[in-house]
VOTORFI-683122 format. One record per residue (C-alpha): residue in one letter; x, y, z. Coordinates in steps of 0.25 Angstrom, whole numbers, plus 5000, padded with zeros to 4 digits. Example, Ala and Ser with C-alpha at 12.3 -4.5 7.8 and 13.67 -1.06 7.14 Angstrom:
BEGIN
a504949825031 s505549965029 
END
This chain:
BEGIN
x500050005000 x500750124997 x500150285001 x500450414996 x500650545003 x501050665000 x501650755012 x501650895012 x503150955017 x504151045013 x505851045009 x506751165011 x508351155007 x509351245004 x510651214996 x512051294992 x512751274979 x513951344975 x515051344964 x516251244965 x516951254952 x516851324939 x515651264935 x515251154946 x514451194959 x514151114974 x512851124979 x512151054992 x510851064996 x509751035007 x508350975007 x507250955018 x506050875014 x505150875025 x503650805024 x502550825034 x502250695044 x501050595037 x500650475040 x499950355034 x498950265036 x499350125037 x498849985032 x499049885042 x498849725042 x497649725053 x496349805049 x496249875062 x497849945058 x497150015044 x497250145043 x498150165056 x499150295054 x500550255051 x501650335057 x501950485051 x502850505042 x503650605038 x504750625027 x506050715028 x507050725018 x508450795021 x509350785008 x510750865004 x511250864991 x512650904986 x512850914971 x513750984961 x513351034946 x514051074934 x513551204929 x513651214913 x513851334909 
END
């Protein structure tokens, strides 16, 4: 059994990049995914357990990147 939600939340990040050589670049940057708590209903193996709440649920997401690029001029 599969369910689909769809949680309201917000991201905020920030990052930097700056020139290294001639034409090449570094750059790091932060993200914050947060979602708001939801929870699910569950489907249990006794017929009195249907439709119990499951626990809540929430998702955060904390990634860094570092990358270079080439620029072409």
């Amino acid at each position: 059994m599969t369910d689909h939600v769809t949680a309201p939340g917000w991201t905020v990040g920030g990052g930097l990049e700056m020139s290294l050589w001639s034409n090449w670049t570094g750059k790091i940057e932060y993200q914050l995914v947060h979602s708001d708590t939801i929870t699910f209903k569950t489907v249990g193996t006794h017929v009195d357990s249907i439709g119990e709440t499951g626990p809540p649920v929430r998702f955060d997401l904390q990634t860094i990147r570092i990358g270079v690029n080439y620029l072409f001029h």
